[in-house]
C-alpha positions as CSV (number, residue, x, y, z in Angstrom):
1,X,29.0,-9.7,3.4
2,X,28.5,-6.1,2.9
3,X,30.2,-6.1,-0.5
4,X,27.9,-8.9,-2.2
5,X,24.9,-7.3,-1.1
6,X,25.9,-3.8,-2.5
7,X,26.9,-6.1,-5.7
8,X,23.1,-8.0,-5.8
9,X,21.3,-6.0,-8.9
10,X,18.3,-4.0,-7.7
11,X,14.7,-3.9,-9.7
12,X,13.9,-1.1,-11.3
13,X,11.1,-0.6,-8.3
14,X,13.9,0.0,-6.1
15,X,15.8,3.0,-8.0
16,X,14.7,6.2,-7.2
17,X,16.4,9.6,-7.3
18,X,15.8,11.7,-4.3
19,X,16.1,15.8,-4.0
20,X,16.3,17.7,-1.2
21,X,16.3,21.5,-1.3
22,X,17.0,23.5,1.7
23,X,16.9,27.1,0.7
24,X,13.1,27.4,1.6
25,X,13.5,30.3,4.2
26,X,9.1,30.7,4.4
27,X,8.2,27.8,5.9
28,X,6.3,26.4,2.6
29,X,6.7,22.8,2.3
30,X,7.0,21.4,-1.2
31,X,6.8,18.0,-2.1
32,X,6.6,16.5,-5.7
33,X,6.7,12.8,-6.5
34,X,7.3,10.7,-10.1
35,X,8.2,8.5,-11.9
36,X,11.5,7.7,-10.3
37,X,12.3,10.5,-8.4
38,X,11.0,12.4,-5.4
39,X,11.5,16.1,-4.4
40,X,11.5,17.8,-1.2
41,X,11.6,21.3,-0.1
42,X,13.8,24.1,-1.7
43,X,12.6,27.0,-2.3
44,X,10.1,27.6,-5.6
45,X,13.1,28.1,-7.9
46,X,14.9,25.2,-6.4
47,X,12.1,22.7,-6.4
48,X,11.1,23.8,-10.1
49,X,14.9,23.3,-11.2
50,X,14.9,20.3,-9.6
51,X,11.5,18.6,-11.2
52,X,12.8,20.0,-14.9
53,X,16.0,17.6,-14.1
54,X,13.9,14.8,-13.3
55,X,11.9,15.0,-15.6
56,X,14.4,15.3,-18.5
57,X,16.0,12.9,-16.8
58,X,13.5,10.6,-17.3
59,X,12.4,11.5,-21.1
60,X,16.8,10.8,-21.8
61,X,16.1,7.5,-20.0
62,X,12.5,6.6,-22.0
63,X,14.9,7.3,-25.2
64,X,17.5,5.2,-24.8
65,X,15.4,2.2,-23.4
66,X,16.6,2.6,-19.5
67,X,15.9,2.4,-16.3
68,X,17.5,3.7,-13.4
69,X,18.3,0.5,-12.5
70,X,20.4,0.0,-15.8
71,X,22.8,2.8,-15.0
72,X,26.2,2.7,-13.5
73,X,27.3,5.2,-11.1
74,X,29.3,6.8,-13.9
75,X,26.4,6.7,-16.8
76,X,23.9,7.9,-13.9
77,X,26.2,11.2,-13.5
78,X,26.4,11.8,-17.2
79,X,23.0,11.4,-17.7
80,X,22.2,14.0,-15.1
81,X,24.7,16.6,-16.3
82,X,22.6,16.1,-20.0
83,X,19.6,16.7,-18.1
84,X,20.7,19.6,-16.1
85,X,18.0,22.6,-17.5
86,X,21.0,25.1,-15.8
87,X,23.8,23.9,-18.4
């Protein structure tokens, strides 16, 4: 039962990319939410790095006509090592 549920496609509603960053030694709490992603925490460096990803992220998904939702595991990782600001 487990299986065909994991197997059922998802909307694209139900896709989001989540980011936690726990470097933040000052006690600020960061939070940044978009289109298909949000971030939490990290320190500044970390949650800037992490909204640049995203945000590529989504401008390498606008171009090719995707959604989240549209990706398989595999295509998901190659998208984010694309989108990576760091390589």
């Amino acid at each position: 039962m487990q299986n065909s549920r994991m197997r059922e496609r998802v909307t694209s509603g139900d896709v989001r990319l989540i980011g936690i960053g726990l470097d933040e030694s000052g006690g600020h709490v960061r939070v940044t939410q978009g289109k298909n992603f949000s971030l939490y925490m990290g320190s500044e460096s970390t949650h800037e790095r992490m909204q640049e990803l995203c945000i590529k992220l989504n401008e390498n998904l606008d171009r090719r006509g995707k959604t989240l939702s549209d990706l398989s595991r595999s295509e998901l990782g190659d998208l984010l090592r694309e989108s990576d600001p760091a390589s």
